[in-house]
N, C-alpha and C positions, 0 to 999 in steps of 0.2 A: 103354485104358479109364481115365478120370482117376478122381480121387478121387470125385467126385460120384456115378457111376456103380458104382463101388466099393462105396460107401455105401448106394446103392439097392436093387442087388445082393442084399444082407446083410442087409436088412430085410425083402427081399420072401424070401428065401430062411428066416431065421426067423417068418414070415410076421405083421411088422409093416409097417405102412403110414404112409408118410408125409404127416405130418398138419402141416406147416409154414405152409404156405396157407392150411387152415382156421383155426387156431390163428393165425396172423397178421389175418384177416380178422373174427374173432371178438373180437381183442383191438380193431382198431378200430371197430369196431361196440361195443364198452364203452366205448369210451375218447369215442365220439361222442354217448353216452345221457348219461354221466357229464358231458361238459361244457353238456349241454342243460340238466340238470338246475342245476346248479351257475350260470348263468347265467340259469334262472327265479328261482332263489333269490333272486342279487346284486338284478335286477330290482325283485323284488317287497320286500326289505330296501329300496334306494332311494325305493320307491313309498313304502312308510312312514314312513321317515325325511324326506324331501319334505313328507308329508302331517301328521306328526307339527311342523312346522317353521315351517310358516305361524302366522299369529299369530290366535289363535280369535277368531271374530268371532263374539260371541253378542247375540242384540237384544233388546232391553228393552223389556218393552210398559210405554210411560209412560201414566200416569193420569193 
């Protein structure tokens, strides 16, 4: 039996359950909202900053 199974053994025996997979699967599933989010932001700052950049063009009603 290696270590691995050793281990498994030991958990399932104090009757903890290995949660390695979820908890990896979870963290990327945060880690893929978090850069969604973080990349609407950059986006939408750019959009701004673009819009904010242009040179206003305001029209004058001549009489």
């Amino acid at each position: 039996m290696d270590s691995q199974q050793q281990y498994e053994a030991l958990l399932a025996k104090w009757g903890y359950a290995d949660t390695t997979v979820e908890d990896h699967a979870r963290r990327q599933r945060r880690a893929r909202r978090v850069k969604a989010v973080v990349t609407f932001f950059k986006n939408a700052f750019k959009a701004i900053k673009k819009a904010s950049a242009r040179p206003q063009q305001l029209g004058q009603a001549s009489n």
